[in-house]
C-alpha positions in Angstrom: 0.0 0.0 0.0 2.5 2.4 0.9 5.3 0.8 -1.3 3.1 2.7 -4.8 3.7 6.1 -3.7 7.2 5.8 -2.3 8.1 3.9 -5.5 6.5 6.9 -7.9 8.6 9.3 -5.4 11.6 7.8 -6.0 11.3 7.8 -9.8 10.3 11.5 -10.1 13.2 12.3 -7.8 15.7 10.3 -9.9 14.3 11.6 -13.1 14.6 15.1 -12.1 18.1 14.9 -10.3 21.5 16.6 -11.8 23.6 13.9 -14.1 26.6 13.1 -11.7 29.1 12.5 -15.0 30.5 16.5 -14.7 29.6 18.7 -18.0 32.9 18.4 -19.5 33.2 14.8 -19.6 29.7 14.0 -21.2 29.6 13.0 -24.8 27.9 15.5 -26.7 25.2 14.4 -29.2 24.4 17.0 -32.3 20.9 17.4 -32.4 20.7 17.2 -36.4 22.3 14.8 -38.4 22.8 16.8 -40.8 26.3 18.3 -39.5 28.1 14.8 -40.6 26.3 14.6 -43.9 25.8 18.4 -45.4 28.0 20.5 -47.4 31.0 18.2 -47.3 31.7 16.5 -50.9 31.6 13.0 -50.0 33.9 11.0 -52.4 33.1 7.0 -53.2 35.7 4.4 -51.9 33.6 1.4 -52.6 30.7 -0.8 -53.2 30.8 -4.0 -50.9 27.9 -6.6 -51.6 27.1 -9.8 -49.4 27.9 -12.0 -52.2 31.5 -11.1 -51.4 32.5 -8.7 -54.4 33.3 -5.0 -54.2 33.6 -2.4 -56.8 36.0 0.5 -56.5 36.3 3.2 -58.7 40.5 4.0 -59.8 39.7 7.5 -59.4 37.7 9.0 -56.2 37.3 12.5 -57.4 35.1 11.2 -60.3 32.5 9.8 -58.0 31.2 12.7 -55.3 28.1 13.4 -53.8 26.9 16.1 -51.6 23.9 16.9 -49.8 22.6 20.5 -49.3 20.7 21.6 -46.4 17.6 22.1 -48.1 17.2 18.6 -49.2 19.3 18.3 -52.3 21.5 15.8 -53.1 24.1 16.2 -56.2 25.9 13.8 -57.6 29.0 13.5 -59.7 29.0 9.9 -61.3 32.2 9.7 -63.6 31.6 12.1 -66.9 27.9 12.3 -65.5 26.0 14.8 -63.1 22.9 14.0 -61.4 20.1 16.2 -59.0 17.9 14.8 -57.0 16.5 15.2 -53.3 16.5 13.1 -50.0 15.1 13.1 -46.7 16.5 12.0 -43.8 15.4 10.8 -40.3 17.8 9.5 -37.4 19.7 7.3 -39.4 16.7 6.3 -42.0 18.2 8.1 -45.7 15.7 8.4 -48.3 17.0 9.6 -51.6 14.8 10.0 -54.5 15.0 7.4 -57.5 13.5 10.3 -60.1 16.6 11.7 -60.5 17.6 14.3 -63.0 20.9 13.6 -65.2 23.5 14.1 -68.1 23.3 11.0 -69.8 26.7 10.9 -71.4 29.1 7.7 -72.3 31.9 7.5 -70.2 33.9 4.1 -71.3 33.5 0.3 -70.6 35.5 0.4 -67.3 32.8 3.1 -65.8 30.9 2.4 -62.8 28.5 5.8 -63.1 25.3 3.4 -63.9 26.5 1.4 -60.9 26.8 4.1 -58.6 23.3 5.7 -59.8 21.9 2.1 -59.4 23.3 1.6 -55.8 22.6 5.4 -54.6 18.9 4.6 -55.3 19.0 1.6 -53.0 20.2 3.4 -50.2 17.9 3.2 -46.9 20.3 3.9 -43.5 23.6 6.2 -43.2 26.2 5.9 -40.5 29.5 7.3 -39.5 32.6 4.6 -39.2 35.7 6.8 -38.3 35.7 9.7 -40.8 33.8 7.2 -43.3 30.2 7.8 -44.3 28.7 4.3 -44.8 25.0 4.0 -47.1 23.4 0.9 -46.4 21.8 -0.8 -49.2 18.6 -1.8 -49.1 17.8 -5.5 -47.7 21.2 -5.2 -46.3 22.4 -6.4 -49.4 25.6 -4.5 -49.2 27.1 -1.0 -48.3 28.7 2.1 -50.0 31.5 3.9 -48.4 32.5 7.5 -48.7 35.2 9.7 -47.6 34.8 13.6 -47.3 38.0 15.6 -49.1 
């Protein structure tokens, strides 16, 4: 009988009391996400599937993307340039298949339709180290990029 009330007491005093880890040594959380993944050009390291292959472009600068604060995404894929828009919450990255783009030929050994193909099949985002990681859909595999 008396063990409800001195139990809902306790609670609401623990709830409310001061954090005894000091200020200085708490880890700070940013409240948007958006401070790891805008306005930094994000350049592609790698594809790696579940079927245990990997594709790597020979030249990072040629595959970029960036994401802008008000939603857009731009994408440098080899000889090729692409617009389109994502939204992100928590770690859940949405970015939109109807993409705009140059269309140009840029050799056999390209991998801009593979890094179209994969950018549309991204679902989650997460920083490793100074790596952005895009999950693939169905955890099927994972892109990894590295801001310059």
């Amino acid at each position: 009988m008396y063990y409800v009330p001195l139990l809902t007491f306790a609670i609401l005093v623990g709830c409310n009391s001061p954090s005894i880890i000091p200020k200085d040594k708490q880890a700070i959380l940013p409240e948007k996400s958006e401070n790891f993944l805008q306005d930094k050009v994000w350049h592609w390291q790698g594809s790696y599937y579940n079927n245990d292959t990997f594709v790597k472009p020979t030249n990072d600068n040629l595959y970029q993307v960036t994401f802008t604060k008000e939603g857009k995404l731009h994408i440098l894929a080899d000889c090729n340039r692409a617009n389109t828009t994502y939204s992100e919450t928590e770690k859940r990255l949405n970015i939109s298949p109807q993409y705009i783009s140059t269309r140009a030929f840029c050799g056999e050994k390209s991998f801009d339709s593979q890094f179209l193909k994969d950018l549309m099949r991204v679902n989650y985002w997460l920083m490793h180290e100074d790596k952005l990681i895009l999950e693939l859909d169905g955890h099927s595999g994972r892109m990894e990029f590295q801001a310059k």
